[in-house]
C-alpha positions as CSV (number, residue, x, y, z in Angstrom):
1,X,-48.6,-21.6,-19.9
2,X,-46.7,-23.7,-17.1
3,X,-43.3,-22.8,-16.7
4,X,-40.8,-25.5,-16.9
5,X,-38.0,-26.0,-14.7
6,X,-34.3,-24.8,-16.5
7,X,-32.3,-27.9,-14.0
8,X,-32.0,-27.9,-10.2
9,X,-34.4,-27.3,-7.7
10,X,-33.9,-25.1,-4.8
11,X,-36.1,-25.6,-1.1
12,X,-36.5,-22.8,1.0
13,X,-38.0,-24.6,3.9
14,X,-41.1,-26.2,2.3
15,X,-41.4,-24.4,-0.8
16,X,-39.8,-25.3,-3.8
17,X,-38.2,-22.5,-6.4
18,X,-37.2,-23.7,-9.5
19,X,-34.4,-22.6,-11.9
20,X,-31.3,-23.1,-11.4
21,X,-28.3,-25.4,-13.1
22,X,-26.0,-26.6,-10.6
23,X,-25.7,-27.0,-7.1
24,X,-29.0,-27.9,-4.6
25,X,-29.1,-26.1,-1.7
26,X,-31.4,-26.7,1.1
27,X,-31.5,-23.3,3.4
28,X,-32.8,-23.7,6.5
29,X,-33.5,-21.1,9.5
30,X,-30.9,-18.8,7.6
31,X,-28.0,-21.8,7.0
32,X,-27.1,-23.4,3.6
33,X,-26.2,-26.6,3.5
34,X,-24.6,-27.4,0.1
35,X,-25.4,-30.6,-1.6
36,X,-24.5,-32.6,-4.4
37,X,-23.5,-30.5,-7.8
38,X,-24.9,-31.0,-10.9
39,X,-24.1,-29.8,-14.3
40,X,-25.7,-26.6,-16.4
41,X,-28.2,-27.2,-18.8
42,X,-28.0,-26.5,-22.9
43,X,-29.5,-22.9,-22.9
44,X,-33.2,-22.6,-23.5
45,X,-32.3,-20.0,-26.4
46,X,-29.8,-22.2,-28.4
47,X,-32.4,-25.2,-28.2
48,X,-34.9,-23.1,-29.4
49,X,-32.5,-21.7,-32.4
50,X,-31.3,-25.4,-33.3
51,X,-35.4,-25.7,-33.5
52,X,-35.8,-23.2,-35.6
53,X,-32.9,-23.9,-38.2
54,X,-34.2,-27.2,-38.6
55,X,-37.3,-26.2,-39.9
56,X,-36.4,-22.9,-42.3
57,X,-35.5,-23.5,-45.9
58,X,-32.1,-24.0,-47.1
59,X,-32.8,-20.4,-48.7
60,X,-33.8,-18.8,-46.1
61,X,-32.5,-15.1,-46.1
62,X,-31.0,-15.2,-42.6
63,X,-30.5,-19.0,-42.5
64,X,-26.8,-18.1,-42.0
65,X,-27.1,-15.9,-39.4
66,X,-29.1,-18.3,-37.1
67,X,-25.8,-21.0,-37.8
68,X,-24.1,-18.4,-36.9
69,X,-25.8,-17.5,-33.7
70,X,-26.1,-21.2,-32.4
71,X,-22.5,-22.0,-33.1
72,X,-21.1,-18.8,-31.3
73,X,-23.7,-20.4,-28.2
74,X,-22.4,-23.8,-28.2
75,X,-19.2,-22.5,-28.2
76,X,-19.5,-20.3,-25.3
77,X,-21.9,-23.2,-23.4
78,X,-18.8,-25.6,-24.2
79,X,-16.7,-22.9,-22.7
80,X,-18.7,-22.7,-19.5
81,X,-18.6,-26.5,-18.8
82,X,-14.6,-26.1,-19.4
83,X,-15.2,-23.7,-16.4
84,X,-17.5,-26.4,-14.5
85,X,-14.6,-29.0,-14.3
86,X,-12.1,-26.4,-13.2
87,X,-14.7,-25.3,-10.0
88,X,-14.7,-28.8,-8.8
89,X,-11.5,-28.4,-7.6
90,X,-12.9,-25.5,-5.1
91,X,-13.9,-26.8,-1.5
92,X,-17.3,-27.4,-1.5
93,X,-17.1,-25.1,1.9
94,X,-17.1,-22.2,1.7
95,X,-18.3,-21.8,-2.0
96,X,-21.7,-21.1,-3.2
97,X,-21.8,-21.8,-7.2
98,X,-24.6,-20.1,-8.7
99,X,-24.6,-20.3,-12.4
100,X,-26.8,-18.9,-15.4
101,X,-28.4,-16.2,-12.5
102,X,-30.9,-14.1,-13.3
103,X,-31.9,-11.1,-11.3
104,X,-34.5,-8.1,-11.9
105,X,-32.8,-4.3,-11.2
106,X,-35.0,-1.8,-10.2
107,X,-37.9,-3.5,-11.4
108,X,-36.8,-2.1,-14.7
109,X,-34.6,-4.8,-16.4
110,X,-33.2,-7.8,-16.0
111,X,-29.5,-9.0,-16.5
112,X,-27.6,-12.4,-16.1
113,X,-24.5,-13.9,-14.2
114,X,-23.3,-16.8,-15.7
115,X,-20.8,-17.8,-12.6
116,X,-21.2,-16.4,-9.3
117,X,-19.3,-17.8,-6.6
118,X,-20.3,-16.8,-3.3
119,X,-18.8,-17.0,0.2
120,X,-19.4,-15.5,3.7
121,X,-16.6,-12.8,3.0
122,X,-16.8,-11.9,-0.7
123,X,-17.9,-12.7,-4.2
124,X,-16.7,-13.4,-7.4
125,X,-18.0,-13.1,-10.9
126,X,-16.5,-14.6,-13.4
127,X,-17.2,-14.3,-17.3
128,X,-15.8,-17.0,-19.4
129,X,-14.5,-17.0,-23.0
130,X,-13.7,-19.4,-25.5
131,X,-11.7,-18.1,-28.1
132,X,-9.0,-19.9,-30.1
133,X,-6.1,-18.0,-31.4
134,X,-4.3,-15.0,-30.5
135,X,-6.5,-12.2,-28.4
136,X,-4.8,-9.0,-27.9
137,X,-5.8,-6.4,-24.9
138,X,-5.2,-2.7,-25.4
139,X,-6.9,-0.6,-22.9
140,X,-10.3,-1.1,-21.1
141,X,-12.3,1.2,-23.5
142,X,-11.1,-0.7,-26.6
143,X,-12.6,-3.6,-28.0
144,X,-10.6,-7.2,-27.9
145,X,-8.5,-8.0,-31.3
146,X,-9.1,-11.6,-31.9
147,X,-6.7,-12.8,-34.7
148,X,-7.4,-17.0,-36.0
149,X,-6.8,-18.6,-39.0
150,X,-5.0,-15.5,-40.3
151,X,-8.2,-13.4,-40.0
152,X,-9.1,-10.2,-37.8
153,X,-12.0,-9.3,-35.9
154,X,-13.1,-7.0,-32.8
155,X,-14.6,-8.6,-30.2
156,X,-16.3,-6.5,-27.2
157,X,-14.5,-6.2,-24.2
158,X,-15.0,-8.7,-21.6
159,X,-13.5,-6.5,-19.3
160,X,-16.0,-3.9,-19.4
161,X,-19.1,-6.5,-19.6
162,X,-18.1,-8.4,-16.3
163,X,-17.6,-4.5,-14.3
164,X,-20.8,-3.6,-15.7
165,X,-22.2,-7.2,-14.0
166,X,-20.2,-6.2,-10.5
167,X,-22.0,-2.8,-10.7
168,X,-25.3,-3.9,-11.4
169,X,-24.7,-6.7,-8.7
170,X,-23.9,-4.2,-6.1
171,X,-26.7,-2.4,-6.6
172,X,-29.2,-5.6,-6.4
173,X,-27.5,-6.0,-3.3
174,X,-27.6,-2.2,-1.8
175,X,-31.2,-2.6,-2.8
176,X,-31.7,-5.1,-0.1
177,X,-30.0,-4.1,2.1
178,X,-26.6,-5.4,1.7
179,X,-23.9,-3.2,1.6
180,X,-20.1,-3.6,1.8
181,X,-20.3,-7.0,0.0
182,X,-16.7,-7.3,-2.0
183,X,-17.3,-9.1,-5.2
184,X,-14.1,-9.4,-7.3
185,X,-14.6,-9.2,-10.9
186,X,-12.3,-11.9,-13.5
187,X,-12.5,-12.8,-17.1
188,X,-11.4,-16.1,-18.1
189,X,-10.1,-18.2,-21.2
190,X,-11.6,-21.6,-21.3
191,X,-8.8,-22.8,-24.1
192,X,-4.8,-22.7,-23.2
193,X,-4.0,-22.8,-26.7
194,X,-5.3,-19.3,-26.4
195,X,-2.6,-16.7,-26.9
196,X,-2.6,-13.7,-24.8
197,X,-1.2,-10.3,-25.8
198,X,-1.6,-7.8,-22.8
199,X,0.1,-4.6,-24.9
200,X,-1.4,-2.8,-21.3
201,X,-1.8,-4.0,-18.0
202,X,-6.0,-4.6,-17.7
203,X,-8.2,-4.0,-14.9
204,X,-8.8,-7.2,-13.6
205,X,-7.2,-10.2,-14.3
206,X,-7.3,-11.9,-17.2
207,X,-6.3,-15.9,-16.8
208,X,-6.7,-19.0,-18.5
209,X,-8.8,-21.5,-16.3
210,X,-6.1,-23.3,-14.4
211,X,-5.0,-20.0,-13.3
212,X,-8.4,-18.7,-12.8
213,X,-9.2,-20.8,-9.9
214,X,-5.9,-20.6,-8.2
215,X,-6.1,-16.8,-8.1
216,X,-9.7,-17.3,-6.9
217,X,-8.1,-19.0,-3.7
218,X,-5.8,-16.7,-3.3
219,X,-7.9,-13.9,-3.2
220,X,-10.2,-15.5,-1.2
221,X,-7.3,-16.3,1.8
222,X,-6.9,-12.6,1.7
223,X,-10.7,-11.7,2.1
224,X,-11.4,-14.6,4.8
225,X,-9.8,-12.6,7.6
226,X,-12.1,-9.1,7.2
227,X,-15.7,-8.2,7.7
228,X,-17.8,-11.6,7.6
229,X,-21.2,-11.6,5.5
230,X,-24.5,-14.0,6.3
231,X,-24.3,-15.9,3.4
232,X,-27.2,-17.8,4.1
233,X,-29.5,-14.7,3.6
234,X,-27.7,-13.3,0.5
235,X,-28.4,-16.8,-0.7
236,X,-32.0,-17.3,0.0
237,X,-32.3,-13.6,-1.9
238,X,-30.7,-14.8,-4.8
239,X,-32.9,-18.1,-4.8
240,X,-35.9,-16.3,-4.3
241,X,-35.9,-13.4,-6.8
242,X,-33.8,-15.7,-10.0
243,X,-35.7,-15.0,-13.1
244,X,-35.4,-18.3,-15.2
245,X,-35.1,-16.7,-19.0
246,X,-38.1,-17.9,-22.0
247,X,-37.6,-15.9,-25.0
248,X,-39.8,-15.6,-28.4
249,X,-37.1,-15.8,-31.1
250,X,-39.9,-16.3,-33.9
């Protein structure tokens, strides 16, 4: 079966590779040229859940479950075009925004950056969150405590899911050759009604969007003046080896 495109469409010289949700870029003899942005698409796997929940019976054992599921999506797709707005407010140069990136490790397994930013002199991931309520931060190897509407639950640690993204990352890149890259790791909340309860200071930071992209420029002035990266060929890898995601949920 033909594999449809996800959104934009990426040209590497004459070819075309398909895949990708926001920005077009156009790389030519090694240079990007980065053109106009367009927004992420619904997620292939919530469309197909929404599907699905149409068609079951209204007693269907896990009928719940699949609400579940799709709500928890939308809200975390609603959370990510939050994020969207926010990274308009970045120059165009020197930012790279590539979002809902796939990449094979090792041949072995696949995982999935939903924001990367990219820029000659470092990276940055960043893992977005939409939570309402009150989420309270103990330590890096505890879970989150996310207290709304009077009720309790764990939630697992952002924290430790973007580091594990940064290492995985890194070794993508080692694997081709790139070494030394910096890519700065955040976690951020896409509602500032969100309360945050730091009872420890955490690993990396932990901001509400606003925040988020002014930290972003901060860290980048800092990074600007050391080693300098082609980021035309760490784009053209990325473009080249994105896996765009199908799954089989029946």
């Amino acid at each position: 079966m033909k594999s449809a495109s996800i959104g934009v469409r990426f040209f590497v010289g004459k070819k075309r590779i398909d895949g990708f949700n926001r920005d077009r870029l156009i790389i030519e003899e090694g240079s990007v040229k980065l053109l106009n942005r367009k927004k992420r698409s619904v997620p292939l796997i919530l469309r197909q859940e929404e599907a699905l929940y149409r068609r079951i019976p209204e007693n269907y054992e896990k009928r719940k479950s699949i609400e579940h599921s799709i709500q928890k999506r939308w809200a975390g797709y609603r959370g990510e075009l939050a994020l969207d707005y926010f990274l308009e407010f970045l120059p165009k140069t020197p930012f790279h925004i590539f979002e809902d990136l796939r990449l094979l490790l090792a041949s072995v397994k696949t995982f999935q950056l939903d924001t990367l930013l990219l820029t000659s002199h470092a990276g940055f991931i960043i893992e977005v969150k939409n939570i309402s309520g009150t989420i309270i931060y103990e330590g890096k190897s505890q879970p989150f405590r996310h207290i709304s509407q009077g009720k309790e639950e764990r939630l697992p640690n952002p924290i430790a899911q973007v580091n594990l993204q940064k290492l995985q990352l890194e070794h993508w890149f080692h694997a081709r050759g790139i070494h030394d890259y910096p890519i700065i790791p955040h976690v951020a909340l896409s509602s500032s009604s969100t309360n945050i309860d730091l009872q420890t200071d955490p690993t990396i930071p932990i901001t509400h969007l606003e925040e988020t992209i002014e930290r972003i420029q901060e860290v980048y002035s800092l990074y600007k003046r050391r080693k300098s990266f082609e980021l035309g060929r760490i784009s053209e890898n990325l473009v080249e080896n994105h896996r765009p995601y199908y799954s089989n949920i029946l």
